[in-house]
N, C-alpha and C positions, 0 to 999 in steps of 0.2 A: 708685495711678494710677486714675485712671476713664475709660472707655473710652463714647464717645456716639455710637451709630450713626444717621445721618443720611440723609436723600435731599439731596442736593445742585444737587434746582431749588427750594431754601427753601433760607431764611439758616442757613449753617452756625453752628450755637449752641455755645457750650461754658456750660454753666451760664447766667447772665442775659447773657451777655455774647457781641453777634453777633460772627463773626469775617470770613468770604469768602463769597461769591457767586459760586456756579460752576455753569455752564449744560451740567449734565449728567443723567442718567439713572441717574447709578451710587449706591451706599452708600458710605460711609468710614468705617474707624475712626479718632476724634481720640485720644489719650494728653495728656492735661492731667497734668504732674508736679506742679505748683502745686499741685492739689488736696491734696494731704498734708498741707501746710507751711500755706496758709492757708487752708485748709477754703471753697476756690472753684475754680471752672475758669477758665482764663484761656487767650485764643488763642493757637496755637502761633507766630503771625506776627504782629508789629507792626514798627508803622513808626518809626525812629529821626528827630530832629530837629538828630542830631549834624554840624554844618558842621567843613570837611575842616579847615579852620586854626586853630583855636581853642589860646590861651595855654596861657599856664604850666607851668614845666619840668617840673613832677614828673607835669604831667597826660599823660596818655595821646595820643600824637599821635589829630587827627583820622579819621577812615576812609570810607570809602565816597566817591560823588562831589556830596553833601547841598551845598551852600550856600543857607542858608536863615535868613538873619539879619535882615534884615530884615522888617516886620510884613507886606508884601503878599506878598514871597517864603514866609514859612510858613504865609498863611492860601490862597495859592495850593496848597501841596503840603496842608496839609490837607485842604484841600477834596476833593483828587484823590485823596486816601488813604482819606477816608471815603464816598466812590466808589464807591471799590475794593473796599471790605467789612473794612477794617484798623478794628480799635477798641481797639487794645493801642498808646499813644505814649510813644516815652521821650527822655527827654531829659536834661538837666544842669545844673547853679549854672552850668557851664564853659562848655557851650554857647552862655549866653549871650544864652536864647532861650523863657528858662520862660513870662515875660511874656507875651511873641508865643502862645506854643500855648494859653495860658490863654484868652487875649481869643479867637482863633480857633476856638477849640472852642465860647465860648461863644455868639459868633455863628455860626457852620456846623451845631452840632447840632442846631437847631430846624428848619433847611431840610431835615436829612436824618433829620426823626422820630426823634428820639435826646433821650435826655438823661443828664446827669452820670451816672449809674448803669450808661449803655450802655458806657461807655469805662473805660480802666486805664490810669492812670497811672504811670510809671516816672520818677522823678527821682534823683539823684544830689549828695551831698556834694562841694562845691568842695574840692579837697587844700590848700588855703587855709585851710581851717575847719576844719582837720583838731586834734582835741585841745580846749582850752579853748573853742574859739569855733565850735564844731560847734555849738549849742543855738542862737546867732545863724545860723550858715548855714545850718541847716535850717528854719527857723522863716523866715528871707530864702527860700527855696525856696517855701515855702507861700504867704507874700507874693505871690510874684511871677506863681504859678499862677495863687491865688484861686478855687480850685475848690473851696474846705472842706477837703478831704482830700486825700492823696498817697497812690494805690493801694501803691503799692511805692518806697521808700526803701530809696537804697545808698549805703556808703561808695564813692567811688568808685577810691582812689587808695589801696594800704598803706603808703604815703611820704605825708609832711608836706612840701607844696611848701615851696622854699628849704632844706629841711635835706638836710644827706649822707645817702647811703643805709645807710651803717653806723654814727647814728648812733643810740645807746640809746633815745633819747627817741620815734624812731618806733613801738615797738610801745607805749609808755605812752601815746601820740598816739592812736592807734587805739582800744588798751582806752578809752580814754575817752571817745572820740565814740560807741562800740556802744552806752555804758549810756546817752549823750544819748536814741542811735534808741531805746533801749529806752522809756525814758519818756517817750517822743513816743508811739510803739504803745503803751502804756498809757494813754493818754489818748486815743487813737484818733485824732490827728491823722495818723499813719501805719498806716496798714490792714498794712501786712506790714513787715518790713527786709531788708534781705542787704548784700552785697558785692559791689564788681566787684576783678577785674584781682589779687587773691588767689592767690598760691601755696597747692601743697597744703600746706604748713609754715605761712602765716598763716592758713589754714581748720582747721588740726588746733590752733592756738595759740588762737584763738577759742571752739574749741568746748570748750577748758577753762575757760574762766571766764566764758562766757553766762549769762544768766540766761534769755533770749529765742533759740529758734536761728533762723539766718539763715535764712531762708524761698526766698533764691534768691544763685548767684553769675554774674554775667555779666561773661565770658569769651572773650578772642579763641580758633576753635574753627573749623578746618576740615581738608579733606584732610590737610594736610602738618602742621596742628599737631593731635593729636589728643588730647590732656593725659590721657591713660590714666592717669596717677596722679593726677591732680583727681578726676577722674571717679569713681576707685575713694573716693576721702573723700568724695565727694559721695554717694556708695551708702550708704557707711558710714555716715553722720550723718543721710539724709533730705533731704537738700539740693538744690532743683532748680538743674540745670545749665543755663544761658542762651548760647547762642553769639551774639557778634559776630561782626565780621567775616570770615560767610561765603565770603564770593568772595577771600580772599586781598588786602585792596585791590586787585581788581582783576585780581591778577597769576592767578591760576587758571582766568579765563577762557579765556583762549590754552593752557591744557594740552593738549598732543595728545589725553592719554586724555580730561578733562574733552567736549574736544569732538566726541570718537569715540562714549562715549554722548550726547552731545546728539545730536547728527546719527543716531543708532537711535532715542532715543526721540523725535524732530521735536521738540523742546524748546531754550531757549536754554540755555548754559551754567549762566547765573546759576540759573534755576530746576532745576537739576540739582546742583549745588553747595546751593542751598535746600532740596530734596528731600531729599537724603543727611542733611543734619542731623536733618531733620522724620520720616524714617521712621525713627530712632535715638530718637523721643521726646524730640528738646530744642527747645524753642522758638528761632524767629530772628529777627533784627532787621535787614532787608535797608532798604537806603537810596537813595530816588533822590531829586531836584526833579522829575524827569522823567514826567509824566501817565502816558507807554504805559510805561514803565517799573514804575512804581508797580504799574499794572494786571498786566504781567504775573510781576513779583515776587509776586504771589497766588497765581498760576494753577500751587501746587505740594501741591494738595490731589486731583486729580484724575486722577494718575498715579501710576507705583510702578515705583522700580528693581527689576530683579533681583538674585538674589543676589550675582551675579557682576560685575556692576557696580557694589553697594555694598561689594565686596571690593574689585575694582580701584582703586577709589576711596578705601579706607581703607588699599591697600598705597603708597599716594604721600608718605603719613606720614613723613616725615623731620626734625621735632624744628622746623621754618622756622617762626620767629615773622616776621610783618610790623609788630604794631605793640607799643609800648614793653613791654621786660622787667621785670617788677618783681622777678625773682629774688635780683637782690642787696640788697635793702634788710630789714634787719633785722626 
């Protein structure tokens, strides 16, 4: 981990890469886990592109309250995102929407003195493409960005949409799309790989017959789900840990204790729920269309729970998944 101490009236930096803009007087320490895996710093916040309804069975329900499918809806949230001081965007084949952030970025970056190199990309394998047809869907990914590169490439799904989840052929599906990513990251069309939505039993299956290790896994990760045995194979292996959905879709907002420290620290929920993950050193991916939103889903670099409020808030842990299990799938 590398550790960047900052004044926080200049663009907070992690490596070449700005992150937030926060109109303060104080210091911070950032924890870029990235740094390990792919020898850069990368911000601990960026902005998802993930709209709530998006197909296909095997895929992960949508999260957050994002709808942003069409091209003025995401060059509108862009815009307000790179505002905000977000330069970490992720997206999906599934999304639905690589197209859209590609063209938007490449018109928005110039107005906001940026270029390709200021931003980090996060895309995702369609569970569609999962197996044979991974080197088309990834290579359809690239397409559709047209950015040259894709910062960060994931499997997204350890199920093969359309197949049962016990059946044999999903982890031969898998091993076979990792060695596509790998030979994408060899040719440098993918700068890093990883995984999302991975049990600790397909991250410990993985890390026997890689050849490339997964640089990062992104993870639904909040109060109540706290995947303590991910976590610990993530330690294990080197592995940086990425939380989704933060806020519970939603439902963590309205927790009494959630909003017993908000109401001590004058913060909203959501950036308390943001917080708790961020001073745990994992990156997060909070999600709005909503301008003040956007803005103040940032504004979680410039305060600091106490002890005892990241306690309370890690004793609410109760095993609650909100969005799709992939435990059972072989």
């Amino acid at each position: 981990m590398h550790e960047s101490f900052i004044n926080l009236t200049l663009l907070l930096k992690l490596a070449k890469f700005k992150c937030i803009y926060i109109n303060s007087e104080i210091s911070l320490t950032v924890l870029s886990p990235l740094k390990v895996c792919i020898k850069q710093d990368v911000p601990h916040l960026h902005y998802s592109l993930c709209p709530p309804e998006h197909g296909g069975s095997d895929a992960p329900p949508g999260f957050g309250d994002l709808q942003v499918v069409s091209p003025e809806d995401v060059c509108l949230a862009v815009d307000a995102a790179l505002l905000a001081g977000y330069r970490h965007f992720d997206t999906a084949a599934c999304y639905q929407n690589e197209a859209e952030l590609g063209r938007a970025l490449k018109k928005l970056l110039p107005k906001h003195g940026l270029t390709r190199e200021d931003v980090f990309i996060t895309s995702k394998l369609d569970p569609k493409d999962q197996g044979e047809k991974a080197m088309e869907g990834a290579l359809q990914s690239l397409s559709q960005l047209d950015l040259g590169y894709i910062d960060l490439y994931l499997i997204h799904w350890p199920g093969t949409q359309g197949m049962d989840e016990a059946d044999q052929l999903n982890p031969v599906n898998r091993a076979q799309s990792w060695v596509t990513l790998e030979e994408l990251h060899a040719q440098g069309k993918l700068k890093a790989i990883g995984v999302s939505n991975y049990t600790p039993a397909h991250l410990e299956e993985l890390m026997q017959s890689c050849k490339t290790h997964p640089a990062v896994i992104q993870v639904e990760f909040h109060p109540q789900f706290c995947q303590t045995e991910l976590r610990s194979v993530c330690e294990k292996y080197g592995v940086c840990f990425e939380a989704y959905s933060s806020l519970g879709k939603g439902v963590l907002v309205t927790d009494p204790v959630v909003m017993e420290i908000a109401k001590n620290c004058e913060r909203t929920p959501a950036q308390v729920l943001l917080r708790w993950a961020v001073q745990q050193g994992l990156p997060v991916i909070p999600k709005s269309s909503n301008p003040g939103r956007i803005k103040d889903n940032a504004r979680i670099f410039d305060f600091t729970l106490s002890d005892t409020d990241m306690n309370r808030l890690s004793a609410l842990d109760c095993g609650r998944k909100y969005c799709r299990d992939a435990s059972q799938i072989v």
